[in-house]
C-alpha positions as CSV (number, residue, x, y, z in Angstrom):
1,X,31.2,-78.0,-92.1
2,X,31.5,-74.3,-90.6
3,X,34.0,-71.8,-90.9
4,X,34.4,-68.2,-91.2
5,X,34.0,-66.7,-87.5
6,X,31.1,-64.0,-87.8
7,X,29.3,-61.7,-85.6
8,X,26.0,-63.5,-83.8
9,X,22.5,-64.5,-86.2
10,X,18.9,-65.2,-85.1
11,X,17.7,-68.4,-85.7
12,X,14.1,-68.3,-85.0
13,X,10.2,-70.0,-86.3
14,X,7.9,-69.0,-88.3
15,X,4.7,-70.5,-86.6
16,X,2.7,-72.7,-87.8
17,X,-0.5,-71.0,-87.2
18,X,-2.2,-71.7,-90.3
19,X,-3.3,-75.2,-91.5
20,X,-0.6,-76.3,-94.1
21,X,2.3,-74.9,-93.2
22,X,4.5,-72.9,-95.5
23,X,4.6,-75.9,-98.1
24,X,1.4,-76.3,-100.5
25,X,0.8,-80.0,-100.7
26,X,-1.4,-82.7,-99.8
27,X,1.8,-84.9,-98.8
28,X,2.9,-83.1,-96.2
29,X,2.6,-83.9,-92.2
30,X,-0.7,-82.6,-91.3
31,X,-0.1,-79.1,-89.9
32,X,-3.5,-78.4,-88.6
33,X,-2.8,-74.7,-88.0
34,X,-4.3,-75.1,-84.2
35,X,-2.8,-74.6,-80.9
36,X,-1.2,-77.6,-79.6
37,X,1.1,-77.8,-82.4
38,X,1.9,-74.5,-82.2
39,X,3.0,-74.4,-78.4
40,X,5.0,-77.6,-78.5
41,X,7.0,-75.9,-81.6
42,X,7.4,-72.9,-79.3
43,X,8.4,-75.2,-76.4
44,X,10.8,-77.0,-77.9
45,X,12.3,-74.0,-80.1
46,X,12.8,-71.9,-76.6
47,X,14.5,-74.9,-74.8
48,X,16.6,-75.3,-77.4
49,X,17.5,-71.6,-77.6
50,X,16.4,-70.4,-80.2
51,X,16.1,-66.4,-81.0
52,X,12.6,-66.0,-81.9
53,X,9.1,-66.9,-82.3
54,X,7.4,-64.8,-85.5
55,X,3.4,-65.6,-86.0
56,X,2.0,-63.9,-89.5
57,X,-1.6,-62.3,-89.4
58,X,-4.0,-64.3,-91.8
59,X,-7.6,-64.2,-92.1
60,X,-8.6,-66.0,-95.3
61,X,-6.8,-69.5,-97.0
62,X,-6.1,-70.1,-100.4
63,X,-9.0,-73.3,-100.9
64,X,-8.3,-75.7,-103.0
65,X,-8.2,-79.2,-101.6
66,X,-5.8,-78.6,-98.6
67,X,-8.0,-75.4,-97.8
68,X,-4.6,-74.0,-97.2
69,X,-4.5,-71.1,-94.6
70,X,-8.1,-71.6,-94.4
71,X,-8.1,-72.5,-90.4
72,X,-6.0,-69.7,-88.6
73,X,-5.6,-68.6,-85.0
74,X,-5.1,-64.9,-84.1
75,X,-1.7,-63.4,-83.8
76,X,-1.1,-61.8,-80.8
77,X,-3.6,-64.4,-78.6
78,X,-2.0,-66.8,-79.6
79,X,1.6,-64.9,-79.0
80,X,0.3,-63.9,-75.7
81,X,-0.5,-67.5,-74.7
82,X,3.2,-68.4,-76.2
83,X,4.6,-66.3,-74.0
84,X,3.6,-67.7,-71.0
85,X,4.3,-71.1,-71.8
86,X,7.9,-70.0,-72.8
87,X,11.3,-68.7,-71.1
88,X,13.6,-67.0,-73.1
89,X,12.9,-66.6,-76.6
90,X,11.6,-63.7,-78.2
91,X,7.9,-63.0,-79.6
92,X,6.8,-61.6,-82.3
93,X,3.4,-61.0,-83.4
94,X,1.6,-59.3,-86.2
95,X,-0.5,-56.5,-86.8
96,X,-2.3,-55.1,-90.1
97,X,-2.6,-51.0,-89.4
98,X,-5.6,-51.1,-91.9
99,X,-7.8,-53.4,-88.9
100,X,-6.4,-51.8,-86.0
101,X,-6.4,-48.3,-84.2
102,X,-2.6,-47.4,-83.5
103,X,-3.7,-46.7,-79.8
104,X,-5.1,-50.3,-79.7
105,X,-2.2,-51.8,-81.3
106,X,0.6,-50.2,-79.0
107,X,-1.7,-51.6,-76.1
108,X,-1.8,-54.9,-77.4
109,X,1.8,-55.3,-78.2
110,X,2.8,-53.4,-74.5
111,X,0.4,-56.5,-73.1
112,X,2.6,-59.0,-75.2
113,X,6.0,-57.6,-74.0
114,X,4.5,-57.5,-69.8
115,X,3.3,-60.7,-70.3
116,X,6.6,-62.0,-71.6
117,X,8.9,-60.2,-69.6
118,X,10.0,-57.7,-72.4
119,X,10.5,-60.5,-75.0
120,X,7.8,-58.9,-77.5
121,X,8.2,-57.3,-81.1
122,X,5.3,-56.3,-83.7
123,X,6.2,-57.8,-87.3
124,X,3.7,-54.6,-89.2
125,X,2.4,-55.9,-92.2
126,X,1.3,-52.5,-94.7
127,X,0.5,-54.9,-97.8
128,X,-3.4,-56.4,-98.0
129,X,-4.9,-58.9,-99.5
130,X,-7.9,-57.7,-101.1
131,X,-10.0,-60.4,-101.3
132,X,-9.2,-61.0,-97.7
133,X,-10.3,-57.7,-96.0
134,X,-12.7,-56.8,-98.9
135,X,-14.7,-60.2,-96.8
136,X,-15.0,-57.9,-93.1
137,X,-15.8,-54.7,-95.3
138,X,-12.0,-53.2,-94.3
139,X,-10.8,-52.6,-97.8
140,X,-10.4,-48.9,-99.0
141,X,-10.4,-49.0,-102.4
142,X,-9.7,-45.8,-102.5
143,X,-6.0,-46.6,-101.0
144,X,-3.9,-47.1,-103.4
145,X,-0.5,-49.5,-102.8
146,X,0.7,-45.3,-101.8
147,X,-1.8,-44.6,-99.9
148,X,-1.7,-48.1,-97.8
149,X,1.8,-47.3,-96.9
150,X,1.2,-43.5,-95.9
151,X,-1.6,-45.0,-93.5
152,X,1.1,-47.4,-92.1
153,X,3.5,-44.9,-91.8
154,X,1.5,-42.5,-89.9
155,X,0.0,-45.3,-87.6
156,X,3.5,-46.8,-86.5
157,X,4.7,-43.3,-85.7
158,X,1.9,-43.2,-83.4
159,X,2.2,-46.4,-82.0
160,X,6.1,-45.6,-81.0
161,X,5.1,-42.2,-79.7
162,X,2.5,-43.9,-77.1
163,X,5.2,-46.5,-76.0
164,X,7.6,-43.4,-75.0
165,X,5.6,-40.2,-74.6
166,X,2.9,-38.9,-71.8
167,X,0.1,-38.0,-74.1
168,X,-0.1,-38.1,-77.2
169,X,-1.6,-35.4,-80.1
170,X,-2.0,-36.1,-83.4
171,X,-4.3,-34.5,-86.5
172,X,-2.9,-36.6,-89.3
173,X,-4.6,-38.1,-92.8
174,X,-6.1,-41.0,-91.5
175,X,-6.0,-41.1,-87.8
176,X,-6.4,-38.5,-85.0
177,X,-5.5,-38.4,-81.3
178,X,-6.8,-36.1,-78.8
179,X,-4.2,-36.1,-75.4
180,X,-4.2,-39.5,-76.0
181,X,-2.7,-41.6,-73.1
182,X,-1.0,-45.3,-72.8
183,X,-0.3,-46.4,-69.6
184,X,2.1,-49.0,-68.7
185,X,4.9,-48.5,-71.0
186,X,6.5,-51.4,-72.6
187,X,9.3,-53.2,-70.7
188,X,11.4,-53.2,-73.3
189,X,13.8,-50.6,-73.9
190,X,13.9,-48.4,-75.4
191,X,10.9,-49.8,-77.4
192,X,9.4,-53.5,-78.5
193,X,11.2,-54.4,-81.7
194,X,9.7,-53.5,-84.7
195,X,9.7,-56.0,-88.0
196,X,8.5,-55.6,-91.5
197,X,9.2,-56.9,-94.8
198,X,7.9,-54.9,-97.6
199,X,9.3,-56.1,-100.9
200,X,8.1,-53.1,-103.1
201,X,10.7,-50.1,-103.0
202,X,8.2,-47.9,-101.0
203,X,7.5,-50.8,-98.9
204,X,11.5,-51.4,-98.5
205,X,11.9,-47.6,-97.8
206,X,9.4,-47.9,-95.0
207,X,10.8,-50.8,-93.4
208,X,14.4,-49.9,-93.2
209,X,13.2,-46.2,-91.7
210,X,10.9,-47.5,-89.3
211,X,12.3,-50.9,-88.4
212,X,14.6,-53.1,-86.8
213,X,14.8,-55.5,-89.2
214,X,13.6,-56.7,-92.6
215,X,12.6,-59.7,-94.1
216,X,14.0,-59.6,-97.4
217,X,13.5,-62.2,-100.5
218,X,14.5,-63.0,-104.1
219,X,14.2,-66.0,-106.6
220,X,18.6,-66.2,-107.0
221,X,21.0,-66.0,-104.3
222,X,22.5,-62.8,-106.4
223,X,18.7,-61.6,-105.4
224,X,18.9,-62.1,-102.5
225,X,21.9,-60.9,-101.6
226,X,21.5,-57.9,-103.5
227,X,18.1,-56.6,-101.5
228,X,20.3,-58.1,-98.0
229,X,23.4,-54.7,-99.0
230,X,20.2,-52.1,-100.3
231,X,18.8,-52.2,-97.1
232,X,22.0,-52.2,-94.6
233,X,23.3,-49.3,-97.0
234,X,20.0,-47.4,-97.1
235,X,20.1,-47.3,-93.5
236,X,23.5,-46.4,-93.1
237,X,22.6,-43.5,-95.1
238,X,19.9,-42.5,-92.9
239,X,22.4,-42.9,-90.0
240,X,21.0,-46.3,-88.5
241,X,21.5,-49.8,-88.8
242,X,19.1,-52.8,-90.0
243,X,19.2,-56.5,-89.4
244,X,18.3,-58.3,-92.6
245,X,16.9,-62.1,-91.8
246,X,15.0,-64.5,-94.9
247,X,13.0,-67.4,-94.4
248,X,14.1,-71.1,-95.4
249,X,12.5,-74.3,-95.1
250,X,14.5,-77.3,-93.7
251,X,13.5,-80.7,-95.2
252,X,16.0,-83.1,-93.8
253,X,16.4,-86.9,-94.0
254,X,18.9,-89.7,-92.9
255,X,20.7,-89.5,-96.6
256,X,20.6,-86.7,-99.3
257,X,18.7,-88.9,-101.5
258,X,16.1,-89.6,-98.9
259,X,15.8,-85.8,-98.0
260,X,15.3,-85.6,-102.0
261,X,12.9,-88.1,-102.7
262,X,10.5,-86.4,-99.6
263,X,10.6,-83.0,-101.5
264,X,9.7,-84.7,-103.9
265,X,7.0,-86.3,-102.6
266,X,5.1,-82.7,-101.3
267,X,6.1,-81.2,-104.9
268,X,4.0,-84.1,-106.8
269,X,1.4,-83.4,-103.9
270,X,1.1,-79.4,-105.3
271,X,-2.5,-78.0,-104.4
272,X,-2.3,-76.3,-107.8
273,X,-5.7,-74.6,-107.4
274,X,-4.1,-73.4,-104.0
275,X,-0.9,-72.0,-105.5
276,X,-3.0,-70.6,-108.4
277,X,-5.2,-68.4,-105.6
278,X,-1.6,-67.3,-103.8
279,X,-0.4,-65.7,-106.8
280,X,-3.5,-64.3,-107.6
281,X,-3.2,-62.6,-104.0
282,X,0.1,-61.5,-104.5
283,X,-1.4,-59.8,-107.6
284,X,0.1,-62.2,-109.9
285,X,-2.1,-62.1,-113.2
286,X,-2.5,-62.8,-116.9
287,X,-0.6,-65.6,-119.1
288,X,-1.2,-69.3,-118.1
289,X,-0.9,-68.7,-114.2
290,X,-1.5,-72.9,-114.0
291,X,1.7,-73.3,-115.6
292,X,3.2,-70.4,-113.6
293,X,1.9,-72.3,-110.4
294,X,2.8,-75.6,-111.8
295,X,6.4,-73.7,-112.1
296,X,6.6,-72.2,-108.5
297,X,5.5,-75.7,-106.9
298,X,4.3,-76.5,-103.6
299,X,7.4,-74.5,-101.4
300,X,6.7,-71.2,-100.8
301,X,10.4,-70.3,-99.7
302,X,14.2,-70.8,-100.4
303,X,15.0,-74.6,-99.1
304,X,17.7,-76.2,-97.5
305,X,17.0,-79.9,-98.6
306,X,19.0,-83.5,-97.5
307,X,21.1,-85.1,-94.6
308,X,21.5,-82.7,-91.3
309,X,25.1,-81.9,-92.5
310,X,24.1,-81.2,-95.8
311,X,21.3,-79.0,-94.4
312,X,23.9,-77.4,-92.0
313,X,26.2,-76.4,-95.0
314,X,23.3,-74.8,-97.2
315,X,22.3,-72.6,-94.0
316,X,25.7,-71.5,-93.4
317,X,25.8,-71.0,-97.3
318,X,22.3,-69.0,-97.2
319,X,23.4,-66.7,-94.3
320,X,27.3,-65.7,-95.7
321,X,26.0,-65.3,-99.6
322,X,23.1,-62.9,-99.0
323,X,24.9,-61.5,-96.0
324,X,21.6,-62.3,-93.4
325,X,21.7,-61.3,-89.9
326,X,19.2,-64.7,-89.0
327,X,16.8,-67.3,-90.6
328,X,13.4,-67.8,-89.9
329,X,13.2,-71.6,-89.9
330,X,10.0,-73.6,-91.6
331,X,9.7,-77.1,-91.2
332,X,7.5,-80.0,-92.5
333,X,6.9,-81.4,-89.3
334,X,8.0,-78.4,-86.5
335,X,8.5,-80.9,-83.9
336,X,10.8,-83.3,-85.5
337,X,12.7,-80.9,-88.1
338,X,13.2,-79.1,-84.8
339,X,14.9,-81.8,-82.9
340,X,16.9,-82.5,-85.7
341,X,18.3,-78.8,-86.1
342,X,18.8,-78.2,-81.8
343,X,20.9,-81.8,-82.2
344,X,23.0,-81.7,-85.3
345,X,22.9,-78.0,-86.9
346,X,22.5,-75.3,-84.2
347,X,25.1,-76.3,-81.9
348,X,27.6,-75.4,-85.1
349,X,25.8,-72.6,-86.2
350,X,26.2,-70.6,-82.4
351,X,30.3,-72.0,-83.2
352,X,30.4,-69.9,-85.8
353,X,28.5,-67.0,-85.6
354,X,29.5,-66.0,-82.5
């Protein structure tokens, strides 16, 4: 089942801190987005020893019958509270720069990373919704996609300044700083890790300058695989390194065909009407988006479906084709899917990549 000694990957969650999950369906396990399911999936994921615990930002659903997204807890609360009720594994939360002043932020996150021991990162998200901060009066319609990403780039220079330096001056385009002062510094050295994943090529360019690691995506494995070597080569020719992780969802049953016939089951359970507002969020437009959304279905990522063996083989096969540094793991039912993959797919994973 694995071969092919490699260096160490992540393994870590993506929280399910949003009512729904990451599959669109009305035949899924009810994922109420609230926090008792989210700490016993961050229980059992750090007992298990897994890498990391990644929460998105979200502040308006997608209706439709699920109401999908619609009920949502805050980011770094909820990370914050995460981190107390965990050991080991990492925590990352998120943070828009268009709702938050860069001195707040780095406080926030430097809070995170004291209350968890130096376990925090900050997952920046540049790219907005508009229909979702045009609702708290916070979009800038005079920001282009440009100008959105020259805010974020100025703000998370400031924010890493204030985790290493005394004071702080700034007089830039869209944020100012006057001896500016953030006291304690982060535990974790030299900074809190820093995640992004910006799929446009100024977004990518941001994200492999400023961060740790990247998110990266694509509809074929050649996709993927391909935006996995840009962004280790860009950074090596900026004379730095960058872990590349994607997401995948596990559905897993006691036979292939069961595993199957379940995916099945969410994809004839498709909140179309939900699907049809993502797209429209991710500035998808024109043609017959119902048959585009009929088309993209109720998952929302790359899947590894069937038995835990077979599940085991198409994560191995995920992380060597696109040449990933870790997986952020989505699950139907967090709690079960994550028993299953601690019992009969982690243990090989940490054999090989190791």
């Amino acid at each position: 089942m694995f071969h092919s000694p490699s260096r160490h990957k992540d393994f870590g969650v993506f929280m399910p801190m949003a009512n729904g999950g990451w599959i669109i369906s009305r035949n899924t396990p009810t994922l109420d987005g609230l926090y008792p399911q989210n700490r016993a999936a961050a229980v059992l994921a750090d007992q298990l020893g897994l890498d990391f615990l990644m929460a998105m930002g979200k502040f308006r659903g997608f209706g439709g019958d699920t109401n999908h997204w619609g009920v949502t807890l805050e980011s770094v609360t909820m990370m914050a509270a995460l981190a107390e009720a965990t050991r080991s594994i990492r925590i990352w939360a998120t943070i828009h720069p268009m709702l938050q002043n860069p001195a707040v932020a780095a406080k926030m996150i430097t809070t995170l990373d004291h209350i968890s021991g130096g376990r925090a990162g900050l997952n920046i998200v540049a790219g907005a919704y508009k229909g979702e901060f045009e609702q708290m009066g916070a979009w800038d319609d005079r920001l282009d996609h440009d100008g959105r990403y020259r805010l974020t780039e100025e703000w998370t220079s400031i924010v890493k300044r204030l985790w290493t330096e005394d004071s702080v001056d700034h007089a830039g385009e869209f944020f100012t700083m006057q001896a500016c002062q953030s006291l304690p510094k982060p535990l974790s050295k030299p900074r809190p890790s820093i995640i992004c994943a910006g799929m446009s090529e100024r977004g990518f360019q941001f994200s492999v300058r400023e961060a740790d690691a990247v998110f990266i995506g694509g509809r074929t494995p050649a996709e993927r695989r391909d935006a996995s070597l840009r962004a280790k080569a860009a950074a090596e020719r900026l004379g730095t390194t960058i872990r590349t992780y994607a997401m995948c969802t596990i559905v897993h049953g006691e036979t292939d065909a069961a595993a199957e016939a379940t995916a099945r089951r969410f994809d004839e359970g498709a909140d179309i009407e939900a699907i049809i507002a993502m797209l429209q969020s991710w500035g998808m437009g024109g043609g017959d988006l119902r048959a585009k959304a009929v088309s993209t279905g109720a998952f929302m990522t790359q899947t590894a479906i069937g038995s835990p063996a077979t599940c085991a083989e198409k994560v191995q096969a995920f992380v060597d084709d696109a040449e990933l540094d870790g997986l952020m793991l989505i699950f139907p039912d967090y709690v079960e899917g994550l028993t299953m993959f601690g019992a009969e797919i982690l243990p090989g994973l940490r054999s090989v990549y190791s």
